[in-house]
C-alpha positions, 0 to 999 in steps of 0.5 A: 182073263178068264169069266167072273164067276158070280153067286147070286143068293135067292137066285131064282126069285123074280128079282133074283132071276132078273140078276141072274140073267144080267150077269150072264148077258154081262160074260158072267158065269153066273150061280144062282143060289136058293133052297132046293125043296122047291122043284117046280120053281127051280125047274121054271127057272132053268127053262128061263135062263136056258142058253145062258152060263148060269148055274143052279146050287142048292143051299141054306143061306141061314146057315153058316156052315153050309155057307162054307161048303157052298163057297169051296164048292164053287171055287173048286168048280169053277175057280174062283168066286169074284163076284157076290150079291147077297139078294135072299129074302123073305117077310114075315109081316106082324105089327111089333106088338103081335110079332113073336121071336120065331118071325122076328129071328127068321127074318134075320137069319135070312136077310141079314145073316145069310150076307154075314154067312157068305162074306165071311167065307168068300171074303178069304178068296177074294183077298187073296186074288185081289179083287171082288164086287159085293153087292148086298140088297137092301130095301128103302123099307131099310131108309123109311121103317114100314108098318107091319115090317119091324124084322125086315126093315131092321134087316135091311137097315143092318145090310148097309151097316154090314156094307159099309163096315165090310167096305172099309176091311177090304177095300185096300184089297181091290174088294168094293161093297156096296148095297143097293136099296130098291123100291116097290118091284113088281116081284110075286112079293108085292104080286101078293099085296091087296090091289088098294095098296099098291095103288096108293103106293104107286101114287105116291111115287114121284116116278108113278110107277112100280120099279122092273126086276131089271131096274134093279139088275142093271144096277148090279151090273155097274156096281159089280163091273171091273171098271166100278172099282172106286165106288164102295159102301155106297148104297143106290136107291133104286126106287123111283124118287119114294125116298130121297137122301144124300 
């Protein structure tokens, strides 16, 4: 059997980056997909995963079309598309009262839109090779709420429900969907929160402290193995006991 290719939005963001190299250490190849206006840290990232099969495509998850391209790009390269997870996201933080459209839609588009725009066009390939792993990167801010952070939580609430709706479309199909839902990471996103926070936030996790990019990877791996195939819309709390549910 030939190497799963996998596609990796917001791949070359710290958690991203940490899936990425998961993957591949797992016998993916591997194509991480982020914007491509930013040089200097696309340059950093291919130095990072140097030696391993990862690839690097350019594109706006925001936008449906380019989506569309992107997906035949990559099954024209390298055959097939078996494995997606939809890790791109941004915050742009604002109480409700003083958040205007244009950060409440951004948000969206990004972190819940982009999962819409690459399912919608990968799903067709996957069904028809009967088999595919998608795994769409929630937040426990998705569970809880979070001051300041109506648009993401929001977003990352709608990624379960796009989750287990898409799960019950086509698992008949050998496809399986599930969402992870991490914790605090320690990511340059949580780098740029005022050390008082992050403290007390530590504090108040069962587990005492912050949660790695691989915590998170190791996760992708097993939900996106070939063996994982009676697991679907399920979602994993990655978060070191902050939110407990069943």
């Amino acid at each position: 059997m030939s190497k799963r290719v996998a596609v990796v939005t917001g791949g070359i963001g710290g958690l991203g980056t940490a899936i990425c190299k998961a993957l591949a250490q797992a016998g993916r190849t591997v194509v991480a997909v982020d914007l491509g206006d930013r040089a200097e840290r696309t340059a950093a990232f291919r130095q990072e995963v140097e030696g391993h099969d990862i690839h690097f495509a350019a594109a706006d998850v925001a936008d449906h079309a380019a989506c569309g391209e992107l997906v035949r790009g990559i099954e024209a390269r390298h055959g097939t598309l078996d494995i997606l997870v939809n890790n791109a996201g941004i915050t742009r933080d604002s109480t409700l009262r003083k958040m205007d459209r244009g950060q409440w839609d951004e948000v969206l588009d990004v972190n819940l839109g982009s999962a819409f725009n690459l399912c919608a066009h990968a799903l067709e390939g996957m069904q028809a090779r009967g088999f595919g792993r998608v795994v769409n990167i929630s937040s426990v801010s998705g569970q809880t709420g979070n001051f300041g952070q109506a648009n993401y939580a929001a977003a990352k609430a709608g990624l379960h429900g796009l989750t287990m709706s898409m799960a019950r479309e086509v698992a008949a199909k050998g496809i399986t969907v599930n969402s992870i839902s991490p914790g605090y990471i320690e990511t340059p996103m949580t780098a740029a929160m005022p050390a008082e926070v992050l403290s007390r936030i530590t504090a108040s996790i069962p587990a005492r402290r912050m949660g790695q990019p691989d915590d998170i990877a190791r996760a992708v791996v097993f939900l996106t193995d070939d063996a994982a195939s009676y697991v679907t819309g399920a979602n994993l709390a990655v978060n070191g006991g902050l939110f407990m549910s069943f």
